[in-house]
C-alpha positions, -999 to +999 in steps of 0.1 A: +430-330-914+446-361-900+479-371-921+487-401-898+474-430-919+480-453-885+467-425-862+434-439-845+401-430-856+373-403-839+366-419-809+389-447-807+419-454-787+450-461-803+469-494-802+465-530-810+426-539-823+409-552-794+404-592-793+373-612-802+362-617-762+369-579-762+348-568-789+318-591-783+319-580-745+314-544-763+288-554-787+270-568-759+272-539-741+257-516-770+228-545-777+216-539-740+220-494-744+204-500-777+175-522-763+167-503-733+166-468-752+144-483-775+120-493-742+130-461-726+115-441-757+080-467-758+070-471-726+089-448-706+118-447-678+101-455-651+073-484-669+110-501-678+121-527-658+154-545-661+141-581-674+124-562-705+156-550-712+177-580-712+148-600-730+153-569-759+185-576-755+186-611-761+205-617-728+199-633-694+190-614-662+220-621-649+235-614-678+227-577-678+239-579-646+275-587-653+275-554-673+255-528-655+244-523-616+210-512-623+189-497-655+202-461-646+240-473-649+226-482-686+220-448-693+245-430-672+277-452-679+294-440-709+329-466-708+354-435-711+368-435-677+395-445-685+404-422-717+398-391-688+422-405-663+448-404-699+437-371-709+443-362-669+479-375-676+485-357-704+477-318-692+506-299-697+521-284-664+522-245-661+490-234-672+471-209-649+437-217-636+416-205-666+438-223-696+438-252-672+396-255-672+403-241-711+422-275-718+404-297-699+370-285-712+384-284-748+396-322-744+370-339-726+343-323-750+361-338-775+359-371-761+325-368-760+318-356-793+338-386-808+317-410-784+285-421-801+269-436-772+281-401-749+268-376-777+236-397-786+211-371-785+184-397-775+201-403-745+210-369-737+177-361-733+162-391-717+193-383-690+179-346-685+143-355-684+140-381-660+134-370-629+147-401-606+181-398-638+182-364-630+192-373-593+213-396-602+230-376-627+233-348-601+253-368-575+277-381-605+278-343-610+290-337-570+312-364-574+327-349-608+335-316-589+352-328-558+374-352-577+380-318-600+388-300-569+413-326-559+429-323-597+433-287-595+445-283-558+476-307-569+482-290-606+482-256-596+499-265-555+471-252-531+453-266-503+424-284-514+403-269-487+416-226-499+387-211-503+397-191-533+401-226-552+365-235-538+348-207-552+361-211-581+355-244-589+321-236-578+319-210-602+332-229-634+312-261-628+283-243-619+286-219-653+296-251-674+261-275-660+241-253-662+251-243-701+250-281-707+215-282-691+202-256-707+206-273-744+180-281-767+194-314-774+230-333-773+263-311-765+264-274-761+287-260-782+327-264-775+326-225-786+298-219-762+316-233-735+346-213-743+328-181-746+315-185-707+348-191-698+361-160-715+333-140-699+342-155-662+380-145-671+370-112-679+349-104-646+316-116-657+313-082-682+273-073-694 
């Protein structure tokens, strides 16, 4: 239980209530995720095109535009960048290399969870079903574990090329997709996660 009556809520960030401009720039963007869901769920991915979604929207083309590159940024976006790069920040130093994937995985779940538009189960599976999101979502994948790579080659002082640290990261990433792949619907559990990452600790006992 939370007993900071000024801490900030599930999801949020704290600090000063974001400004009118701020907050209809963000309801904008959830009017276009909310209309092209809808469309994605009628008529399919692919049948979608861009100007159905702003006209659901009740935007302009270019409108849409100014907020997403393309309807598969729509989906794949989730506007939490920057609450990684803090959590990044906030690691404390001296952990070996499992309680460092332990923490991370433990916080950025979190993150997640507290997201509605990350956790929506409607676009979780929309996401995983999609063949042409699925490719997309793969190379955001690629691009998640070399930027990992980078972070744990500087936390825990190797070379980013060692091949230990390679096969590792391999390893975890490959263990923690796949577990998120594999789900029925919305997150695998946090426990889930944690359980695989005991097991790999452990030497992969059966």
């Amino acid at each position: 239980m939370n007993d900071n009556p000024t801490a900030a809520a599930p999801g949020t960030s704290p600090g000063p209530r974001p400004g009118l401009r701020e907050r209809q720039k963000a309801q904008t963007r959830a009017d276009i995720r909310a209309a092209a869901l809808s469309l994605f769920n009628e008529q399919g991915y692919e049948a979608t095109t861009v100007a159905q979604i702003a006209e659901a929207a009740n935007v302009s083309h270019t409108t849409f535009f100014r907020y997403f590159q393309s309807k598969e940024q729509v989906i794949i976006s989730d506007d939490l960048d920057d609450e990684r790069e803090a959590i990044l920040s906030e690691i404390p130093a001296g952990l070996n290399h499992f309680d460092l994937v332990r923490e991370l995985v433990t916080r950025m779940y979190r993150l997640a969870e507290n997201d509605e538009w990350a956790a929506n189960p409607e676009r979780y599976r929309i996401l995983h079903s999609e063949p042409t999101l699925r490719a997309t979502y793969q190379l955001e994948s690629d691009r998640v574990i070399s930027e990992g790579t980078d972070y744990f080659a500087d936390y825990l002082g190797v070379a980013r090329d060692d091949f230990r640290l390679r096969v590792f990261v391999s390893a975890v990433s490959g263990v923690m997709f796949h577990l998120t792949d594999i789900a029925d619907a919305g997150l695998t559990s946090l426990d889930e996660l944690l359980a695989a990452l005991d097991l790999m600790e452990h030497g992969l006992p059966v």
